[in-house]
GUTIMAR-761171 format. One record per residue: x, y, z of N, C-alpha, C in turn; residue in one letter. Coordinates in steps of 0.001 Angstrom, whole numbers, plus 500000, padded with zeros to 6 digits. Layout:
# residues N
XYZXYZXYZA
...
# end
This chain:
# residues 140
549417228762624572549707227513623898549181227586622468X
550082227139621453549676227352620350548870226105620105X
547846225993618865547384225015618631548050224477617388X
547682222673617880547959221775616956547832221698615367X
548695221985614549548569221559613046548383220477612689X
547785220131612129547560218473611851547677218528609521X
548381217990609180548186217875607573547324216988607624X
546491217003606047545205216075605740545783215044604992X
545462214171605037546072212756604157546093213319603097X
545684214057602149546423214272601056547714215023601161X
547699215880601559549130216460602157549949215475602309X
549718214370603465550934213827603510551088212982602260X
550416212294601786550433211781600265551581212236599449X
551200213886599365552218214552598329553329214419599397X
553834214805600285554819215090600657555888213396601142X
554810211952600593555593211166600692556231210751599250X
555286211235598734555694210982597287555904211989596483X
556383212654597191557660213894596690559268213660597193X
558772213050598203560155212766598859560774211317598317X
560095210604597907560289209050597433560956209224595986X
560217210157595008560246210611594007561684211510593685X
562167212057594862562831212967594801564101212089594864X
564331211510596276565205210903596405565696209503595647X
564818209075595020564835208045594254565972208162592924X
565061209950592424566121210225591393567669210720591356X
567766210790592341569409211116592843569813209579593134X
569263208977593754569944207661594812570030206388593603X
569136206312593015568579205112592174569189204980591198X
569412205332590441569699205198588735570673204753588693X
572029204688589241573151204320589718573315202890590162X
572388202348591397572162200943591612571546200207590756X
570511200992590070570060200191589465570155199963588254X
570977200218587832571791200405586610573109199196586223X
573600199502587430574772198383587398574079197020587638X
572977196874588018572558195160588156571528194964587141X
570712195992586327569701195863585589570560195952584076X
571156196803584287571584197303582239569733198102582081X
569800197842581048569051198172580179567416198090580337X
567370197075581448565887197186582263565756197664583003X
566529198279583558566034199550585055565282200245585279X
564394200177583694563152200835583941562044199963584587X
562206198572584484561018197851585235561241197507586930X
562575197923587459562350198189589513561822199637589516X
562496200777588819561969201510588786560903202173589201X
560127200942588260558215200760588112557588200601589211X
558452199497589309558202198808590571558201199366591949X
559173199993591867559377200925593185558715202219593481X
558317202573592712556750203455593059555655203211593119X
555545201971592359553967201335592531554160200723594200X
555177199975594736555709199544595798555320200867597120X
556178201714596958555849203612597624554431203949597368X
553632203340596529552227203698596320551415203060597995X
551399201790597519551263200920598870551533200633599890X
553331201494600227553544201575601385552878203372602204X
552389203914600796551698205518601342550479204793602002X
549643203905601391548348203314601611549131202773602998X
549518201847603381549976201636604946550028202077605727X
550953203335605410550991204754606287550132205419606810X
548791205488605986547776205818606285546960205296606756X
546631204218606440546003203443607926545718203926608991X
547024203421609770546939203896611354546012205196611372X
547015206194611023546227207628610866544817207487610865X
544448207022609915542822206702610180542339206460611235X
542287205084611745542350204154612953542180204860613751X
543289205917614253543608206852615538543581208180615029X
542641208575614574542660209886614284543041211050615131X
542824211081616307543171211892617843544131212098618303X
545376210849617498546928210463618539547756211058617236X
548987210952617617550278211336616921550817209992616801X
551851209691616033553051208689616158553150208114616776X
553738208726617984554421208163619084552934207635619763X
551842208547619736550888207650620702550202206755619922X
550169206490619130549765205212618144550632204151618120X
552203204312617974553025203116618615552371202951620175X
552410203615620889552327203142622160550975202180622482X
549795202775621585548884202394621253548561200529621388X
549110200430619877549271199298619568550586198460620201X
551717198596620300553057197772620581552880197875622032X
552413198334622876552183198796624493553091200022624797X
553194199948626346554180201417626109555678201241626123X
556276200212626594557793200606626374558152199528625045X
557496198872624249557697198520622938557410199563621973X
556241200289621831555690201431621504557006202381621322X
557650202638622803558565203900622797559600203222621765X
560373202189622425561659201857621513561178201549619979X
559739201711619565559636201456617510559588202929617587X
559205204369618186558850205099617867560824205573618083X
561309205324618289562631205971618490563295205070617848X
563485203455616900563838203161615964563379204451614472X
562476204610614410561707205434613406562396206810613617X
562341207314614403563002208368614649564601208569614340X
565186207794614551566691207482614649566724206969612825X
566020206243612328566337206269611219565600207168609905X
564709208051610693564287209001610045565384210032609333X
566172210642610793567292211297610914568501210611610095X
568264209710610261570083209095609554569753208740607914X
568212209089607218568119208765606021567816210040605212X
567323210801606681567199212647605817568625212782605614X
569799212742606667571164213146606343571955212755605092X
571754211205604925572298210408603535571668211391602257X
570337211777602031569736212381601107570428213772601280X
570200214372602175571180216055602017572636215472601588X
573400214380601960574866214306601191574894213692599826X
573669212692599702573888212536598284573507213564597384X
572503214639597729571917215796597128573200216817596952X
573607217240597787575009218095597653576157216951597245X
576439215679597082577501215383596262577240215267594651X
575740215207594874575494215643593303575464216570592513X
575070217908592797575269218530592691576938219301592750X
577483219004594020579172219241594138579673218770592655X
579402217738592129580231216806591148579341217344589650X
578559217983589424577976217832588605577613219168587955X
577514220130589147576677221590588814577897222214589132X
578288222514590177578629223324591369580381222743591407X
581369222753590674582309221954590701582886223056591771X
582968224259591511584332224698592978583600224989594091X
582861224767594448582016225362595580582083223857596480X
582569224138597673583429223108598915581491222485598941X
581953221259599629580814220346599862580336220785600697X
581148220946601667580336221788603252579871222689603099X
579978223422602094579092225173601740577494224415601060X
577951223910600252576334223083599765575367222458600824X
576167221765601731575193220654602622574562222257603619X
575876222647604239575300224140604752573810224451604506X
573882225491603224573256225606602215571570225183602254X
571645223448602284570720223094601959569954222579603445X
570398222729604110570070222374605462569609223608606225X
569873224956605881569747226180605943567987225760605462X
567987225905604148566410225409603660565766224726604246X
566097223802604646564997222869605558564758223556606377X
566024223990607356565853224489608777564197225748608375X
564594226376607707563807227311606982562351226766606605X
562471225802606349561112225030605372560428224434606573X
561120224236607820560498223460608885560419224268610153X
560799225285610258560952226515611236559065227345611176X
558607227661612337557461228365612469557689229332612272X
556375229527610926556239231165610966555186231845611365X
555281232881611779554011233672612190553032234236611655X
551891234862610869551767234861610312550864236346610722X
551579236812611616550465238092612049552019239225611240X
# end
């Protein structure tokens, strides 16, 4: 049995606000553009100072329950079959908001960088990387 990895709150820190950061700049500028004009720099603002405080939230629990995972910290607190169905809301829209970001990432790129290269070769592509970026490696 292999043992447990656990990241340190700073880790996840960066890696929420890399991802907030990241996706923001593909997804954002666009919405917020057409309802702001010319102030879109102040949701902007807003919306990372906002991602600042929802990282501080996040972390919480973690604290709290230092010993449990996710799922046993919902179960924790919500009991166990409220627990299960928030931990599989979260889950379910984890998945359906990583996917939107890999298609808006490859339609941006499709439209912008990459004009003849088919969409499905990009999303491919970039999902290849994750698979890659999230796949165990060994290290002997």
């Amino acid at each position: 049995m292999k043992p447990v990895v656990k990241i340190s709150t700073i880790q996840f820190r960066m890696l929420v606000m890399l991802y907030t950061i990241g996706s923001t700049i593909v997804i954002a500028p666009a919405a917020m553009t057409v309802d702001s004009k010319q102030t879109a720099w102040i949701p902007a603002i807003l919306g990372v100072v906002c991602g600042f405080v929802l990282v501080k939230v996040y972390i919480a629990p973690g604290l709290l329950f230092k010993d449990k995972n996710l799922i046993e910290i919902n179960e924790a607190v919500f009991g166990k079959y409220l627990g299960k169905g928030v931990s599989c809301l979260f889950v379910t829209s984890t998945v359906i908001t990583c996917s939107r970001i890999v298609y808006y990432v490859g339609s941006f790129l499709n439209t912008h960088i990459m004009m003849e290269t088919p969409l499905i070769a990009i999303h491919i592509i970039f999902m290849l990387v994750v698979v890659f970026g999230c796949s165990e490696q060994d290290s002997d």
